[in-house]
N, C-alpha and C positions, 0 to 999 in steps of 0.2 A: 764032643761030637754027639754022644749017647743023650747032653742034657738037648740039646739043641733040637734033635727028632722028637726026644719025650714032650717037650713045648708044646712044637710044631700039632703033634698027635694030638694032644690038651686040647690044642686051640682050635682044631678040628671037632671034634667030638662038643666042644661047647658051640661052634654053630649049629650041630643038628645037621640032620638029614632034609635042604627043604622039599626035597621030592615027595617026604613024608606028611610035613605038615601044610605042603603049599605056601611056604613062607620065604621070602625070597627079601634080600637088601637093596634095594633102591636110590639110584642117583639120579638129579634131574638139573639138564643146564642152562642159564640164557643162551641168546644164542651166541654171545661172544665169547662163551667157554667157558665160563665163574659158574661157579655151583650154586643151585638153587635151592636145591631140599634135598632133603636125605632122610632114609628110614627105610623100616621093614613094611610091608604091604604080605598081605596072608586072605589066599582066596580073592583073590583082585581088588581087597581093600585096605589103606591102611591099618598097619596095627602096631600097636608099642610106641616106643620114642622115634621123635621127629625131630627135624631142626629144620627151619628155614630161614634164609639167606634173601640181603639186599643187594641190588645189583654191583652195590661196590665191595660184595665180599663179606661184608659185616652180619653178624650173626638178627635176623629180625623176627624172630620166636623159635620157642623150642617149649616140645612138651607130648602128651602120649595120645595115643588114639585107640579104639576099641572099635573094633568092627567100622571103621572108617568116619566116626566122629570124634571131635575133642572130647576129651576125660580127663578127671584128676585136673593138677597143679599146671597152669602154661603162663609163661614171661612171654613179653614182646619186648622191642625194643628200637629206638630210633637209627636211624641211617648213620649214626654220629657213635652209636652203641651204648647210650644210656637207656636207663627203662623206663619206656614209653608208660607201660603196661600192666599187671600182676592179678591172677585168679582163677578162681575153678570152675570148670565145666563139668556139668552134669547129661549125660546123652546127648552131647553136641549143641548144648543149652548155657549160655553166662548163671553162674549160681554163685553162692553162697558171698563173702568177701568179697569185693575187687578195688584193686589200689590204681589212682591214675595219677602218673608223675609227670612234673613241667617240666622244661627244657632243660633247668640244672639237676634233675634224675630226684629230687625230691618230693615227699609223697604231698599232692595239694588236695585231692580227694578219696574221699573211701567210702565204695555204698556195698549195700548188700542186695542182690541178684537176684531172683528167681525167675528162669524159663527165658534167661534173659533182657526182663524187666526190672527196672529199681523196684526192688516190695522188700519194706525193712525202712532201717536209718542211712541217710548219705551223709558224712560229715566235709565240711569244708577245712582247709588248712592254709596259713600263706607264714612263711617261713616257720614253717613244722610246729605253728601252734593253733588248734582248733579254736576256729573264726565261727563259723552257724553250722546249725545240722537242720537236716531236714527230714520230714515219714514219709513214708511214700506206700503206697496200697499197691500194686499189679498196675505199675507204672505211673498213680495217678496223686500228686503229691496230696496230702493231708496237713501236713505244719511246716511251718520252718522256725526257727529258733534262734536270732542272734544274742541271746544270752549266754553262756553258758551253763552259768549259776540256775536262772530259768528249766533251762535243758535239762540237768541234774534232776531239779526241784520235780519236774512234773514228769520225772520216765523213774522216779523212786532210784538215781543214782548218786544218794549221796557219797559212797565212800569213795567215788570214782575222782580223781583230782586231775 
């Protein structure tokens, strides 16, 4: 009995007081009662982890927010539950990485983000082995590449196999 209160108390004290920090847990539903999102909201705006839900239940992203924009590391994912999706946000912005998977949850592209723009390399892939890559400036492509070897040759990536 003794442990079951000391828990209890634990698990208390690890929410916090949100009276204090205006942080409160949040649940949001369609309207036929299946859960839509969830997460903490702090000062009327998201913050921390989130998950949100497709209308059949199924998990269709999850990932963190700060001051009410995406942040850090977030998944999506299809209606089916494979990953749509994969990458990071920057101030509520697509940045760095991101992975986009076809229907059998395999990676077919991979480009690099800034401000939500391709600016970087996008590689192509069709059964998980890179087919062309392409540059791209602040959205605006610069080359494409169906070589590999090429690709290597002129980005100085020889040791890359």
């Amino acid at each position: 009995m003794f442990t079951k209160i000391a828990i209890l108390v634990l698990f208390i004290f690890s929410l916090g007081n949100p009276s204090e920090d205006n942080r409160s847990y949040q649940k949001e539903y369609y309207q036929k009662g299946k859960i839509k999102a969830e997460g903490w909201v702090k000062n009327g705006l998201k913050e921390g982890y989130w998950k949100f839900y497709h209308p059949n239940g199924k998990l269709s992203e999850k990932g963190h927010f700060k001051r009410g924009q995406r942040q850090d590391y977030w998944y999506f994912y299809t209606q089916n539950g494979n990953p749509r999706q994969a990458g990071h946000y920057m101030k509520g912005k697509m940045a760095n990485w991101w992975l986009f998977y076809d229907s059998q949850g395999k990676v077919y592209h991979k480009c690099q983000l800034n401000n939500g723009k391709k600016n970087g390399y996008c590689l192509q892939y069709r059964n998980e082995k890179l087919t062309s890559a392409e540059k791209y400036q602040n959205g605006r492509k610069l080359k494409k590449w169906t070589s590999f070897s090429s690709f290597k040759r002129e980005n100085n990536l020889s040791d890359l196999k």
